[in-house]
C-alpha positions in Angstrom: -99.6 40.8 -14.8 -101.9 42.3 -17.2 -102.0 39.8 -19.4 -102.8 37.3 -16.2 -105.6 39.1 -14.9 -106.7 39.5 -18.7 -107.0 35.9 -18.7 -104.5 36.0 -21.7 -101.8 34.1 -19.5 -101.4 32.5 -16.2 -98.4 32.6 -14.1 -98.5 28.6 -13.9 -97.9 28.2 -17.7 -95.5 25.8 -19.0 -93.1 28.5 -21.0 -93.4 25.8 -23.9 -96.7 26.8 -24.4 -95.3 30.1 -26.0 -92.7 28.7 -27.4 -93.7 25.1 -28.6 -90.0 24.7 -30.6 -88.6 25.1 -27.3 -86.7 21.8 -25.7 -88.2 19.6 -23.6 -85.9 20.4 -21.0 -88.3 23.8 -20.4 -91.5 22.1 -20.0 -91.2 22.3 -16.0 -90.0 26.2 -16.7 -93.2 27.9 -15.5 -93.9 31.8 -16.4 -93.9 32.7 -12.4 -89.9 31.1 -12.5 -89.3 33.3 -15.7 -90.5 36.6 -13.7 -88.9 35.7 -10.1 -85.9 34.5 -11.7 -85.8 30.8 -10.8 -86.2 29.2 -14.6 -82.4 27.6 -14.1 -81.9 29.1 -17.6 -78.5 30.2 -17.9 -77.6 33.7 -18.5 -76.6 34.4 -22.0 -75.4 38.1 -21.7 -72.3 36.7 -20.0 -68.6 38.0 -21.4 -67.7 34.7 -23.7 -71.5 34.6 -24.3 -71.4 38.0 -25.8 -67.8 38.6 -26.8 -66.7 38.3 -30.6 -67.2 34.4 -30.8 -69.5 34.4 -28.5 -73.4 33.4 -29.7 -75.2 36.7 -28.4 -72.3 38.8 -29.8 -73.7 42.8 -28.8 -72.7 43.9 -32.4 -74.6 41.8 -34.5 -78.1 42.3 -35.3 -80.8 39.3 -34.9 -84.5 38.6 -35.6 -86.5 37.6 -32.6 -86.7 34.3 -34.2 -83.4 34.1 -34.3 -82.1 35.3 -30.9 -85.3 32.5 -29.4 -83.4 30.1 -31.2 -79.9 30.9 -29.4 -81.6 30.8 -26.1 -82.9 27.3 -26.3 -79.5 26.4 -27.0 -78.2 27.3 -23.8 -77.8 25.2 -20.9 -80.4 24.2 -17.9 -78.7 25.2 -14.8 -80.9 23.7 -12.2 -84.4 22.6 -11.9 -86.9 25.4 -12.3 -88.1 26.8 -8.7 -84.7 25.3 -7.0 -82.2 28.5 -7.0 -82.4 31.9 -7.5 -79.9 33.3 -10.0 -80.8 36.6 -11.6 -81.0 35.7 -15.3 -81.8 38.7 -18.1 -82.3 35.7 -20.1 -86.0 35.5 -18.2 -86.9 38.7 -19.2 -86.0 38.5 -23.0 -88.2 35.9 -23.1 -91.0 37.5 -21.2 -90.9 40.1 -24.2 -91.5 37.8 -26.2 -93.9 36.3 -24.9 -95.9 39.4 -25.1 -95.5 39.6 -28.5 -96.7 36.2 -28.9 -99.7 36.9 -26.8 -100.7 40.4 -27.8 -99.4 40.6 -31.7 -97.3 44.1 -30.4 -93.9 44.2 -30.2 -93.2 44.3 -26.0 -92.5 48.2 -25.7 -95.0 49.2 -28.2 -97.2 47.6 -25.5 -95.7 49.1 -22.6 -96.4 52.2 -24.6 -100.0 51.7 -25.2 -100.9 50.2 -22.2 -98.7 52.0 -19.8 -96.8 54.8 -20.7 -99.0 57.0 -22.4 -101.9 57.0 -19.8 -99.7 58.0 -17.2 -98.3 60.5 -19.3 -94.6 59.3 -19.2 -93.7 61.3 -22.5 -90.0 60.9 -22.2 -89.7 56.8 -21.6 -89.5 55.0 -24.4 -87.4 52.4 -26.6 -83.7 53.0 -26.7 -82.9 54.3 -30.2 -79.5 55.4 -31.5 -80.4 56.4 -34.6 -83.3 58.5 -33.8 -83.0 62.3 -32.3 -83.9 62.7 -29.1 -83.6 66.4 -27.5 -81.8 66.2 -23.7 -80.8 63.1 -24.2 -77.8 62.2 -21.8 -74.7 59.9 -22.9 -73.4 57.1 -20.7 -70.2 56.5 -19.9 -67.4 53.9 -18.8 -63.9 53.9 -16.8 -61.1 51.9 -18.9 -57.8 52.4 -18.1 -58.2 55.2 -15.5 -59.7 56.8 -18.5 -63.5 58.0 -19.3 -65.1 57.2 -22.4 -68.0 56.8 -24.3 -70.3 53.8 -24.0 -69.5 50.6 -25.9 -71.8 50.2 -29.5 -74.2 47.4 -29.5 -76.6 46.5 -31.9 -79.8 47.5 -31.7 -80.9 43.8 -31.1 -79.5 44.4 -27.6 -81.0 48.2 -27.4 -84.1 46.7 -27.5 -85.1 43.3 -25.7 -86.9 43.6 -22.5 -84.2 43.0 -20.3 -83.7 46.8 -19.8 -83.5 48.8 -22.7 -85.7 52.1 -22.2 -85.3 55.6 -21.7 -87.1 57.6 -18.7 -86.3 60.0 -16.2 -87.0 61.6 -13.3 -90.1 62.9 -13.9 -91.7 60.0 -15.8 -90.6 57.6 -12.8 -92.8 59.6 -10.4 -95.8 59.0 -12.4 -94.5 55.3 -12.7 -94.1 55.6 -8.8 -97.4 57.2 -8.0 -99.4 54.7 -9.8 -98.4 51.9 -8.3 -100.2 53.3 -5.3 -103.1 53.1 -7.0 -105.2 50.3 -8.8 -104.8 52.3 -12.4 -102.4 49.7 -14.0 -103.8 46.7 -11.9 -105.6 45.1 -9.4 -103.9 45.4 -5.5 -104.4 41.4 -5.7 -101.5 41.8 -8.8 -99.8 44.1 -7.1 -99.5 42.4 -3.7 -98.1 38.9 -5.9 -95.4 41.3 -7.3 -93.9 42.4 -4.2 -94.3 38.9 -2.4 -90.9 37.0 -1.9 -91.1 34.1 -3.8 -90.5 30.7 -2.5 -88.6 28.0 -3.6 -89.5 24.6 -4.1 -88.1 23.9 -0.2 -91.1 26.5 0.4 -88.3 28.5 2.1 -88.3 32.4 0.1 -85.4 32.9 -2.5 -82.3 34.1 -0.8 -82.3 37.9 -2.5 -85.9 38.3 -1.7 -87.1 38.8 -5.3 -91.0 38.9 -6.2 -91.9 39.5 -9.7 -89.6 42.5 -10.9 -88.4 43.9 -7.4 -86.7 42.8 -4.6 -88.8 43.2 -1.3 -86.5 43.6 2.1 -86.1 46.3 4.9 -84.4 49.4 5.9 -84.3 50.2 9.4 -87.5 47.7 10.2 -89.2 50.0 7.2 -90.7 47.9 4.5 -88.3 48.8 1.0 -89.3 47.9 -2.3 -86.5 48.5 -5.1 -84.8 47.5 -8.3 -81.3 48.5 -10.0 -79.9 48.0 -13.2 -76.9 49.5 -15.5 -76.6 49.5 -19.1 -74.4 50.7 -21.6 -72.8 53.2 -18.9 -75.2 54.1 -17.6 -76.6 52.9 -13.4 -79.9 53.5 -12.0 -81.8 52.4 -8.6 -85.6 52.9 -7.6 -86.2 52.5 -3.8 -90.0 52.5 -2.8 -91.1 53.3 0.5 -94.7 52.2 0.6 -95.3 52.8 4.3 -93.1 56.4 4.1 -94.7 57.1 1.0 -91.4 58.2 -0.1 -89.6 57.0 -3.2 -86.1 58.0 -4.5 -84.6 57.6 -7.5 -81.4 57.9 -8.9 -80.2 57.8 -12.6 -76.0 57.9 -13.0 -74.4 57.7 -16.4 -71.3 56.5 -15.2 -70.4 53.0 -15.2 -68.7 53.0 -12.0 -71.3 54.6 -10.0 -73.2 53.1 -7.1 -76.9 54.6 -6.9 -77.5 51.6 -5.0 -75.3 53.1 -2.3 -76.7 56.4 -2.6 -80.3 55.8 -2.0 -80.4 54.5 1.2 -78.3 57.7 2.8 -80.5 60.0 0.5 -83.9 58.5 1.6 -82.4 58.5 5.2 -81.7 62.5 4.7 -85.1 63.4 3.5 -86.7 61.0 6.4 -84.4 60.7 9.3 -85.6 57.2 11.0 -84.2 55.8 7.5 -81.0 57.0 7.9 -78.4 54.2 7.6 -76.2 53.7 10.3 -72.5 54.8 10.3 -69.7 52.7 10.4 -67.8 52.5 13.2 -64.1 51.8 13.6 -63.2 48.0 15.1 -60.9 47.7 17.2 -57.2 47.4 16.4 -55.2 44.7 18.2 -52.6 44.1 15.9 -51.0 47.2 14.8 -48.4 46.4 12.7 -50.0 44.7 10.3 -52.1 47.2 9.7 -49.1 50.0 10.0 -47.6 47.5 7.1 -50.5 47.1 4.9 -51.1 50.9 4.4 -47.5 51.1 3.9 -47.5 48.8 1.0 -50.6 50.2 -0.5 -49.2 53.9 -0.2 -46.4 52.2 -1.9 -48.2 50.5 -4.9 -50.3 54.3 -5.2 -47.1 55.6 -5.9 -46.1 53.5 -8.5 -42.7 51.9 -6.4 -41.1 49.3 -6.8 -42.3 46.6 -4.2 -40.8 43.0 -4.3 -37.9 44.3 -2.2 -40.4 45.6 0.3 -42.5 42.6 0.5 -39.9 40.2 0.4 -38.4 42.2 4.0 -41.3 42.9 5.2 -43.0 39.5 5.2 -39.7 37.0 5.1 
């Protein structure tokens, strides 16, 4: 969005204008579909996609070049503006595309341009080889077991699908300037946290702007995004008209910060509180009595055909 209201780029550019190799299948693909996620690209950090014979395997290194070339090679799902389907694919291109424009490699322009005049000294490029004092590990569940993250290249450490470092502190400066017109215009801002609309001129069915997804808690307007990585999970919930914001930064795999945001934000500000679930009413007993019996079964490791051959002859 700096780049648009530099003049440098326009949200109804043909994404083959960066990247004239590009098929002619992307000429339609407009920079607005890349950022609100309704290109139709298909996702390329998908399991066979990314496994060992996979074309965006996470433990080989690529130039840019390179990885561009592997995207144009993937499929057109639908026509640009028709679905929404979050693609990271989008984004990897949209650093790109900034490197194109600006001659600096995407996060050495986030740097410049954002991170050091709001004085977010911690956020930065992921980096496994450098040191990096406090610096937490993520983790992952296999087996019933905890263990460290998987390796990936640093390819995949550093396209701008997600790959950065913050915390707390730096995302309330990140927070507090986007109440202000520091970074950019409110005209910029106010496009950003609009739903997009499809081509039916009905908005996308997860309510996603440009970047964040713009629905409601409790009739109070929300603003968030959430993203996990390496085992790590993180969720940023704005509440413009509450003026409240919460964060939350997991490095567990299995953790659900998206779960945990609403109840915190409703603890700090009561009307936000979600509402608790209440118990349905039972009208059919036994199964129910049977079900938890064959699950308090299973838990305990028995032996079950027998049981589920009597109990549901």
């Amino acid at each position: 969005m700096m780049l648009v209201e530099q003049g440098r780029v326009s949200l109804d550019d043909s994404v083959a204008k960066y990247f004239p190799g590009a098929p002619a299948s992307w000429k339609p693909i407009r920079i607005k579909n890349l950022l609100s996620h309704t290109s139709g690209l298909a996702e390329y950090e998908s399991p066979e996609r990314t496994g060992p014979k996979g074309p965006f395997y996470l433990r080989l290194d690529y130039t840019e070049h390179q990885l561009l070339h592997k995207i144009e090679a993937l499929p057109i799902e639908n026509a640009p503006g028709a679905k929404w389907n979050y693609r990271n694919t989008n984004y990897v291109l949209l650093g790109f595309l900034i490197h194109r424009v600006t001659g600096m490699f995407y996060a050495d322009y986030l740097a410049k341009r954002i991170f050091k005049p709001l004085g977010m000294s911690s956020t930065r490029l992921i980096s496994d080889a450098d040191i990096i004092p406090n610096r937490a590990a993520g983790y992952q569940w296999e087996d019933d077991a905890l263990k460290n993250q998987d390796w990936v290249s640093p390819t995949f450490n550093s396209t701008a699908d997600g790959a950065l470092y913050f915390n707390v502190l730096d995302l309330a400066k990140w927070d507090a300037a986007l109440y202000t017109t520091q970074l950019l215009k409110q005209s910029s801002l106010d496009a950003m946290w609009t739903v997009y609309k499809l081509n039916d001129g009905k908005p996308n069915g997860d309510n996603y702007g440009f970047a964040w997804e713009i629905t409601a808690q409790n009739g109070h307007r929300l603003i968030e995004h959430g993203g996990a990585w390496q085992g790590f999970t993180c969720q940023i919930s704005r509440y413009p008209n509450d003026s409240l914001t919460v964060v939350v930064l997991t490095n567990s795999d299995s953790a659900r910060p998206d779960y945990m945001a609403p109840v915190i934000a409703g603890l700090v500000d009561a009307p936000l509180l979600p509402q608790k679930l209440t118990a349905i009413t039972d009208a059919q007993s036994r199964i129910a009595a049977s079900l938890e019996s064959l699950l308090s079964s299973m838990a305990a490791g028995a032996d079950i055909h027998h049981f589920v051959e009597q109990e549901y002859r």
